[in-house]
Steps between C-alpha positions, in 0.01 A plus 500: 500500500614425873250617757533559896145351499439040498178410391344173537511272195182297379481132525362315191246229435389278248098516351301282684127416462357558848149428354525160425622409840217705639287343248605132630447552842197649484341193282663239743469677873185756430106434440467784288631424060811703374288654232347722780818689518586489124590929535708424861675256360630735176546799709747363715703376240463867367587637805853267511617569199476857558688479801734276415614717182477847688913512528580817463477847665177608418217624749224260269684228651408612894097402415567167303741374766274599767197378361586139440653518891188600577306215320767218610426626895161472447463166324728345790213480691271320199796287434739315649874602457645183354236563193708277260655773294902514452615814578808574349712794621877588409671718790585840433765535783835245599696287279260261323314715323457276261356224682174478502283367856093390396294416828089402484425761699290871444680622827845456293347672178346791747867566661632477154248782362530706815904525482457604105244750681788607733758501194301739326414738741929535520504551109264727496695719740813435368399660143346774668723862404603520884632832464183699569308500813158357326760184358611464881182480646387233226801327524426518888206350470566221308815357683247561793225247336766256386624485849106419571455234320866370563402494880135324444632252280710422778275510811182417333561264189768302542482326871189389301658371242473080582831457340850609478545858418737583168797567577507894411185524729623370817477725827817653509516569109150660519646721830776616299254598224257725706755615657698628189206630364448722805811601499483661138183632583619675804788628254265676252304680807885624591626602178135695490572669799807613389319615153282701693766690743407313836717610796829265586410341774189343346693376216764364753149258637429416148839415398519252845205353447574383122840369694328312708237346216824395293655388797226254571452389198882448421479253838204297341693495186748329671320257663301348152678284281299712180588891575823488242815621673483827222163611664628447868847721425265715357267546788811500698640777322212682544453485829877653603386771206193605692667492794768768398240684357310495772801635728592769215140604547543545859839663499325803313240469763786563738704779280178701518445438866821618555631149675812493281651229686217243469475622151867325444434244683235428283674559150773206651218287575371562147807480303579157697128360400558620144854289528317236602272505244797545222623179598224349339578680158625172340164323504290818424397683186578861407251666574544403861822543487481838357291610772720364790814647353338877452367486844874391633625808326248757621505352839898528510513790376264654763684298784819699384352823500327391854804381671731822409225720588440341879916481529557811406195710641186332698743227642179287651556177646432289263320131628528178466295322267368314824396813617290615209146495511339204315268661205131508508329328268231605227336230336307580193448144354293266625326151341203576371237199361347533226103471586400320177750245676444481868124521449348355150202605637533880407568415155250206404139518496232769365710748538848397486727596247575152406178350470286231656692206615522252348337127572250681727221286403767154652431346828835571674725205570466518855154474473515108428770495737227589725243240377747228508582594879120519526417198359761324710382630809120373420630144402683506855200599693256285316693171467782528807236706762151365387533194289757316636357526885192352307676177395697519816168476706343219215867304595479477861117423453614165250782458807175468752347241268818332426550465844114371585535278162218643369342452248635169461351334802173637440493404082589141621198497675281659247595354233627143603487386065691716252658795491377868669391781304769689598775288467419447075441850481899601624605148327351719213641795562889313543412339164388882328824647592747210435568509863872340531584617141370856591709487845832343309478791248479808812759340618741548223359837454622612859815341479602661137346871651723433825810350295505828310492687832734347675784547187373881472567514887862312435605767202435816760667302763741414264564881420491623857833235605730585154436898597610384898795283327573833303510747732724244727737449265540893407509571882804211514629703235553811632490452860182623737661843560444568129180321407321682746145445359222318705505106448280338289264387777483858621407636170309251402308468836099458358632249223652311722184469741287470219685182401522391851122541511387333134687212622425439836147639529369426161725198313522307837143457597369509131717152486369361839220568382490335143686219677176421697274507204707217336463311844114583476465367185733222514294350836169554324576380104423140496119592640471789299599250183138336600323831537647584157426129391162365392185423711584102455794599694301716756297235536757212566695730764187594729404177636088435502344464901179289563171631489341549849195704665627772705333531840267799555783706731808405255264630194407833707879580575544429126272744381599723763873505415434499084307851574773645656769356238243643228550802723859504442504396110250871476722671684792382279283572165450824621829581587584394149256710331575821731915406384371552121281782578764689672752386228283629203422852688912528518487421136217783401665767726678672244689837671648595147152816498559619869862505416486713162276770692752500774769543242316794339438648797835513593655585135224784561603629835846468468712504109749350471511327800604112428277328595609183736351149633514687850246751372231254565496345854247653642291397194594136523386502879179651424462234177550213702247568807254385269634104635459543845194369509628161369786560757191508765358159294818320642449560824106407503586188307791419754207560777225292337814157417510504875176444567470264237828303627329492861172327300712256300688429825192397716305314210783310417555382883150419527489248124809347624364444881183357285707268287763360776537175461394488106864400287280362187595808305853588613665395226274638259539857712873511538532442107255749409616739777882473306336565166299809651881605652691446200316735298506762732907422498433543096314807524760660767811423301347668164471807729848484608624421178296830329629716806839361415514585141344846634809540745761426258353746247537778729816415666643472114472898531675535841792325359528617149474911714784301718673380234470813310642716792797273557625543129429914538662473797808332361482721249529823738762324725733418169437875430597617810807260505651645235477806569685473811683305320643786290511752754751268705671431139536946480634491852718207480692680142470879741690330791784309235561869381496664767742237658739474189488911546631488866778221413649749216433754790714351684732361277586902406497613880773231607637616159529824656611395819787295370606861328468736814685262742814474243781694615580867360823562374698731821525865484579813682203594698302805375521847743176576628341805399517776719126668573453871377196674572335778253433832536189610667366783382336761774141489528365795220419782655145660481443686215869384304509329212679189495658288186366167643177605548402559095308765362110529551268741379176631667109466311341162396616304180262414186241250549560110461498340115231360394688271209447171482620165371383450134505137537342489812386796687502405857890597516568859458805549271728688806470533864679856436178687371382452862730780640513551890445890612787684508757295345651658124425342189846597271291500224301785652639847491603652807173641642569720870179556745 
């Protein structure tokens, strides 16, 4: 059975176990086992199916619908929204229907539960008996809620989406929506005013306003490539119907005010609207139809009556439609949200109607979000602020040495025979660690990490110049007056500085810098192959000095200057043990307790809020004071090296002044003195080496987010492209009509032309006519009948009709029962005063 009433058809979905993607995250991203949320886990897939089946109009559906919206808001904040579920969704609006679109994504499922939500709040109106006033207001209502959730999903749910909208839920297909649902709900609070006897001139607001709602949405309808063009003649319709009602309203307004010549004005402007909307009667069903055509026929009628009874006997002016007074408006309709939707938080919990939430008992997501961002701001501050100013102080303090050629010059002396301690006990240390093998095998490491780097870098570059050769070659093709949208650098603008930056601020030096490791290690191999050798080999390379009795001064600036070094190899120990202390206490400070009693204080104070990383600053700056004391460490140890360095400085001056003169040893010092070097050149490029492998590990995640962006951003562009792209196509195929319309235009006019400027066959010119002018008849005198004035009869005639339209009662059946005082009715008797 046709209906003058569209609702919104459901879109359908295939079964899908949300549970066992919950399930697998949980075990691979969470602490806590599955098995803890056994019940969770079956009562969402409950709560789905129920959903997903509720497809018909039936007020049982409103809670199930609801209720699994109402779980899927709240688990986005325990979950992240690419769970690894396929959500598979068949439109219910536009011409493939029967295409299915699946995204990884519980925003995309939400939007897809929310416009069934929306869909059914339009049934349910829809096979509501609108013919009593209870019906209206129900049927009010609902279109009212639909609207709601229409205009949430929009604003609220998807901008958040992450991904590309489907295609019956972009912006202007969702406008045209709300709008058409406010529009029929403005048009059951009219035809309940008219149920209910309300004065004209407040149906006449009604009326305008549900003219304007169908006008608005007929424009968004327009404007979306879903909104079929069945739906958008009927809106179209529509609106010119309400507007002719809307006029018909007012022109009774006028008839009883007595302002008969704005009332025809009025009726013209009616009967043109209802024209208007006629014209439309091809694409529209019956029932609309029906309706347009009865109100052309009561409004014509009426404008006949109108017209002969101004000529004949009020004979007011009658305006312009210019000059008429724009209607007021009455809106009755407005978008109302569902709670339950707009705030889970008055449904779930103790006392909600749909239960306790589920997952309750899960550290949100962003939680460990948080403790990552925590944990990387403790490694900064530990190894870049406090560690690494350690070994940078311990470096410039083996630079001093290096520089004195300590200890070498002093072990010669010492120990004139053999090898030092100290030099078998880093020979032995080389040996442990496989010292050039070790080195060989971080070096390949670094290079394979950066290798993969640099080609991730290369793909998003890669991406970012084929969407620039793109959009040059579509802007070649159809000119820069057409392809009007911003360049690829313009749109593009942070990709194209974060690729500037990757490779100049972190690619570039990372390679100087690996660069000068090989040089570092390539100078100091062939001595490091002895340190790695065995003693035999120490033993051959440091060349034995003869035995001789220090003087009593030389031997006092000896001891003097090994206290001090001793000194400097405690301080160095130290520094060492305060590095592991202060790496262990970054190990044991575990934020995951302070951060769940943050999180429950928050999920306490405000439901339903999502919680976010940002939600804990001011608890990672209180967390981290607990290292400036190590921070004040630095500084004391920076304080105390100087004071050493001054020591070293003087003792050193004063063995050297002791020994001038004594070169029995310098060959035995400047070979030791190269061994002691060499391993601190071993020791120096395993740090580089670890910090480079560190480096390339976290640059691999700038460029795969870089590389990442570039292909979205592709993506978008391509989009974008053609959709232009199409609307040039439209324009292009408007303009050929319109153009091979004006050539047959004027093909027919010089047609015509060539017709009127042939010559007419001569005849005998016609006699003008010569003027007459009619009788006037003498003004009547007072108190004489005359013919031309017609009869009239004193008293007041019967009181207006009340009939109505059966079909639709807001058209009375005849202007005639409202009868003007003192004018006969000849199927009256003859009644005299």
């Amino acid at each position: 059975m046709a209906s003058n009433i569209l609702p919104i058809p459901f879109r359908r979905t295939h079964a899908v176990l949300l549970s066992d993607a919950l399930k697998q995250y949980i075990s691979n991203k969470y602490d806590q086992h599955p098995d803890m949320f056994k019940h969770d886990l079956e009562a969402i897939d409950t709560l789905r199916v129920d959903a997903v089946t509720s497809l018909e109009a039936h007020t049982s559906g409103i809670r199930k619908l609801s209720a699994y919206a109402a779980q899927l808001v709240w688990i986005g904040a325990k979950f992240p929204i690419d769970i690894g579920a396929e959500f598979t969704w068949y439109p219910a609006l536009g011409f493939n229907t029967q295409s299915p679109e699946s995204q990884n994504n519980i925003r995309f499922e939400l939007a897809n539960i929310l416009f069934n939500l929306a869909a059914l709040y339009s049934q349910l109106a829809v096979s509501l008996n609108r013919t009593t006033p209870d019906g209206l207001k129900a049927a009010n209502n609902y279109f009212c809620q639909s609207a709601g959730v229409l205009g949430y999903l929009r604003s609220e749910v998807i901008p958040d989406l992450r991904s590309t909208p489907p295609e019956d839920m972009d912006t202007m297909t969702l406008e045209c929506l709300e709008q058409l649902m406010l529009a029929q709900a403005q048009e059951c609070s009219w035809s309940m005013a008219i149920k209910k006897g309300y004065k004209d001139a407040l149906i006449a607001k009604l009326a305008a306003k549900v003219s304007d709602f169908y006008d608005q949405s007929a424009e968004f309808g327009t404007r979306s490539d879903i909104i079929s063009t069945e739906w958008i003649h009927h809106m179209t319709a529509k609106h010119h119907h309400f507007a002719a009602a809307a006029q018909y309203r007012a022109a009774w307004d006028c008839l009883e005010k007595h302002k008969y010549g704005e009332e025809v004005a009025r009726l013209r402007d009616s009967l043109a609207c209802a024209n208007e909307g006629l014209k439309e009667g091809r694409w529209i069903n019956k029932a609309v139809l029906g309706d347009l055509n009865q109100l052309k026929m009561k409004v014509s009628e009426d404008l006949r009556t109108a017209e002969k009874d101004n000529d004949i006997i009020y004979l007011n002016p009658i305006p312009a439609k210019s000059e008429l007074k724009t209607l007021d408006r009455a809106g009755m309709a407005i978008a109302r949200k569902p709670k339950e939707i707009s705030d889970p938080s008055t449904s779930l919990g103790d006392r909600g109607a749909f239960g306790q939430p589920l997952f309750a008992r899960l550290v949100p997501y962003a939680v460990h979000v948080a403790a990552s961002i925590y944990a990387e701001r403790k490694d900064r501050l530990v190894n870049n602020t406090i560690i690494d100013e350690l070994e940078a102080l311990t470096n410039k303090l083996q630079e001093l040495l290096q520089s004195l050629n300590l200890p070498g010059s002093l072990q010669a002396l010492e120990k004139p025979l053999g090898l030092p301690l100290s030099l078998t006990s880093h020979a032995e240390e080389v040996r442990q660690q496989q010292g050039i093998h070790r080195i060989r095998r971080a070096m390949h490491d670094v290079e394979t990490l950066k290798a993969n780097d640099i080609a991730t870098y290369q793909e998003g570059v890669e991406l970012l110049r084929l969407e620039a050769s793109e959009d040059e070659k579509a802007k070649m093709k159809h000119g820069t007056e057409r392809w009007t949208r911003p360049s690829s650098h313009e749109a593009g603008a942070k990709l194209y500085q974060q690729q500037a930056l990757i490779g100049e601020q972190y690619l570039k030096p990372a390679n100087d810098n690996d660069d000068s490791v090989r040089a570092k290690f390539k100078e100091c191999e062939p001595i490091l192959r002895i340190l790695d050798g065995t003693d035999r080999d120490l033993e051959e390379y440091v060349p034995s000095s003869r035995t001789a009795v220090m003087p009593p001064k030389v031997e006092r600036e000896v001891s003097n200057l090994r206290n001090v070094l001793n000194e400097v190899h405690r301080m160095e120990g130290r520094r060492r043990r305060k590095a592991e202390t202060l790496r262990e206490k970054a190990k044991s400070d575990d934020i995951n307790p302070v951060l769940l009693a943050e999180t429950a204080r928050l999920e306490r104070e405000f439901p339903m809020q999502k919680i976010e990383a940002a939600h804990f600053e001011e608890l990672f700056e209180k967390r981290l004071q607990r290292y400036d004391d190590d921070r004040i460490m630095v500084s004391d140890e920076q304080d105390e090296q100087e004071h050493v360095s001054a020591q070293l400085k003087e003792a050193n001056s004063a063995f050297v002044a002791a020994r001038r003169g004594d070169t029995s040893t310098k060959e035995r010092e400047q070979a030791l003195q190269r061994l002691e070097n060499t391993y601190i050149k071993y020791k120096e490029i395993i740090s580089n080496l670890d910090q480079g492998r560190k480096f390339y590990n976290e640059l691999s995640k700038i460029v795969t987010r870089f590389r990442d962006e570039g292909r979205a951003f592709r993506y978008q562009r391509r989009v974008e492209a053609g959709q232009i792209e199409t609307d040039l196509s439209n324009a292009m195929s408007a303009l050929n009509i319109a153009q091979s319309n004006h050539l047959q235009e004027q093909k027919q006019r010089e047609t015509l032309r060539a017709q009127y400027s042939a010559k007419a066959p001569m005849k005998d010119p016609m006699t003008a006519p010569v003027p007459t002018r009619a009788p006037v008849p003498p003004p009547p005198t007072p108190g004489m009948w005359s013919p031309e004035l017609g009869i009239k009869f004193g008293g007041v005639g019967p009181p207006p009709a009340q009939g109505g339209n059966t079909h639709n009662p807001a058209y009375p059946n005849t202007r005639a029962g409202q009868m003007r005082a003192g004018q006969w009715d000849t199927n009256q008797s003859v009644r005299f005063s």
